[in-house]
C-alpha positions, 0 to 999 in steps of 0.5 A: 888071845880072845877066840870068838865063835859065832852062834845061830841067832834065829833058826826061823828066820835062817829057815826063812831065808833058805825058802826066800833064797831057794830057786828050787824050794818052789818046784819042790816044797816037799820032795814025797814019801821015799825022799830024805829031806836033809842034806848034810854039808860041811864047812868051816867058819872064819872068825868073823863067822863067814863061811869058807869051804863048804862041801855036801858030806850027804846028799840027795841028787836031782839038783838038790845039793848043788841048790845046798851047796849055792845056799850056803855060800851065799848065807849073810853073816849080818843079822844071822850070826852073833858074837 
């Protein structure tokens, strides 16, 4: 059996289509001095590389991890994973 596993193509364009598909990335572009800037989220892949149960493993609150959580199931295969 031939396992295939996706591979990030491009992390300027993925960054890009975070800050494009953000709706809070605009109130907030940069969240000051005392804010950690990183949220980790876990999830699994398909074998096609679509994203299935993503969960925040660390967040920030203030609306930023449910923001992550939107992001991440909303990430477009096409264009973005390679196999």
């Amino acid at each position: 059996m031939l396992t295939i596993k996706p591979k990030p193509l491009d992390n300027e364009l993925y960054n890009k289509w975070f800050k494009d598909n953000s709706s809070i990335y605009e109130e907030y572009p940069d969240s000051g001095p005392g804010v950690p800037l990183r949220i980790k989220v876990l999830f699994n892949t398909d074998t096609l590389g679509n994203i299935l149960r993503p969960v925040i493993l660390r967040g920030i609150g203030f609306g930023f991890d449910e923001e992550a959580l939107r992001l991440v199931k909303r990430i477009p295969t096409n264009g973005f994973l390679v196999i």
